[in-house]
C-alpha positions as CSV (number, residue, x, y, z in Angstrom):
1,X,-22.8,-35.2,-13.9
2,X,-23.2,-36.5,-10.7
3,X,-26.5,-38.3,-9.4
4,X,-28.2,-37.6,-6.2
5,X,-29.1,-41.6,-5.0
6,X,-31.9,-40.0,-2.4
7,X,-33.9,-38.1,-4.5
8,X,-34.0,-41.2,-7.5
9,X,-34.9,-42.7,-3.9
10,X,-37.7,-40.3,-3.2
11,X,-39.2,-40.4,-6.9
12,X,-38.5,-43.7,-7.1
13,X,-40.8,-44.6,-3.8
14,X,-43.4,-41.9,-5.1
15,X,-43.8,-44.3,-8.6
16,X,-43.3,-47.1,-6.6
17,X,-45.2,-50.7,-8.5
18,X,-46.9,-48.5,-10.8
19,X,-47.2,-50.3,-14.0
20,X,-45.6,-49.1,-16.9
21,X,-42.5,-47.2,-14.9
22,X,-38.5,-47.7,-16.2
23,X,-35.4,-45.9,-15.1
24,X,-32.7,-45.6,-17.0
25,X,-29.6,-43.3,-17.1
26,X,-30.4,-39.9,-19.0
27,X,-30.0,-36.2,-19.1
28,X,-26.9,-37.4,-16.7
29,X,-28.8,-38.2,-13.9
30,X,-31.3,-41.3,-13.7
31,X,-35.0,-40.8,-15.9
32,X,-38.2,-42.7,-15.1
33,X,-40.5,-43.3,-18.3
34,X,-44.1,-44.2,-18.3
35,X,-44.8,-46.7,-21.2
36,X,-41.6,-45.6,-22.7
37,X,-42.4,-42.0,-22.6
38,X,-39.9,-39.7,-20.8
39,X,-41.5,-38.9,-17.4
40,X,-39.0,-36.9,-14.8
41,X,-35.5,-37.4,-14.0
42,X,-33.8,-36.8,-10.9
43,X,-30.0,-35.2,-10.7
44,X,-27.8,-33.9,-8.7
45,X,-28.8,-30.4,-9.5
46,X,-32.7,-31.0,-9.2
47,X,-35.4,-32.9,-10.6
48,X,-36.6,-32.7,-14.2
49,X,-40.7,-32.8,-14.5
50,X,-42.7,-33.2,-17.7
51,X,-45.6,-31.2,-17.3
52,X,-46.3,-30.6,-21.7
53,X,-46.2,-27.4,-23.6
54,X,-48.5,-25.1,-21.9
55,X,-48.9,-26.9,-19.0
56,X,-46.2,-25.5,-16.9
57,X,-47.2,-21.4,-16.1
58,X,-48.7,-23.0,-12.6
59,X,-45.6,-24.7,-11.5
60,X,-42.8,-22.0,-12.9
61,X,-45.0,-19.6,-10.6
62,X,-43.5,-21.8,-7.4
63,X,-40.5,-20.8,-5.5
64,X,-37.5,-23.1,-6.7
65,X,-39.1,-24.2,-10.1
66,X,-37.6,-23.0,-12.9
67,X,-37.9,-23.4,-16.4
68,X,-35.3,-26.1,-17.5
69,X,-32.6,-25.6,-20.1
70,X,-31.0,-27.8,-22.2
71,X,-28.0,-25.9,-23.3
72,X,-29.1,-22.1,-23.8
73,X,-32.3,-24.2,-25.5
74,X,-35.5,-23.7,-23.5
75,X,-36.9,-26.9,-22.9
76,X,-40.9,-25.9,-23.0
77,X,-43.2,-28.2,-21.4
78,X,-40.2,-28.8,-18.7
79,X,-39.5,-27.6,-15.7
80,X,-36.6,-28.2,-12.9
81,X,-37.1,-28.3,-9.0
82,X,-34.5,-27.4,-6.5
83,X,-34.2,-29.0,-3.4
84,X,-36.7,-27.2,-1.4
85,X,-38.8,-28.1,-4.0
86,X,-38.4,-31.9,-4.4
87,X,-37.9,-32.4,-0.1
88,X,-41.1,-30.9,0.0
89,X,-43.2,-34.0,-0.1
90,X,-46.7,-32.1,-0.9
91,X,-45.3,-29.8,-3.6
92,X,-43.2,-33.4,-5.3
93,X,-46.3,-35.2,-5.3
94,X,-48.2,-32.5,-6.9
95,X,-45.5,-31.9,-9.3
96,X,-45.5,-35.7,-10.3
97,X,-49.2,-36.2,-10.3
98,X,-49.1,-33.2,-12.2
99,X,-46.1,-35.2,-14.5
100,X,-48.3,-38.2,-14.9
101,X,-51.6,-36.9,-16.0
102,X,-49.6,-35.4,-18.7
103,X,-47.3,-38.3,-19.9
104,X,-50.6,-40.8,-19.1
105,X,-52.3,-38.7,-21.8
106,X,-49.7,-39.4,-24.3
107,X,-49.4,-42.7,-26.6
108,X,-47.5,-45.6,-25.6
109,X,-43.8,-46.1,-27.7
């Protein structure tokens, strides 16, 4: 898959010097983990957000977030963001805050 260089751009600037943060390719587009845990990913077709099980009803009720899907395998706890979604920069920042509290929560690997 292809990867969208301005949105890793606009994640990339919303983590910006936070400690902890590494990108590497996954997912086939290019993941940000936080202390080694998977965090969000941005790709061509969206951006991936780690919100935990249970922890996603609030975002899936937005316009252009759906549930993401790993095959025909519902990914629980995930959800993916169009582009209206991730050029909104209110609504990306919440969804990443949202990302981090979560992942923040979880132990380091």
């Amino acid at each position: 898959m292809a990867r969208d260089p301005g949105l890793e751009e606009l994640m990339r600037d919303e983590l910006g010097g936070r400690p902890g943060i590494a990108e590497k390719s996954m997912f086939g587009g290019w993941a940000f983990m936080l202390n080694g845990n998977l965090l969000c990913c941005a790709r061509h077709d969206g951006m991936l957000i780690r919100l935990g099980k249970g922890n996603d009803g609030w975002a899936l009720a937005l316009p252009g977030v759906i549930q993401m899907l790993s095959g025909e395998r519902v990914m629980h706890g995930w959800v993916r963001g169009n582009a209206e979604v991730y050029g909104d920069d209110a609504l990306r920042r919440r969804l990443l805050d949202a990302a981090l509290a979560y992942v923040e929560s979880l132990p380091s690997k």
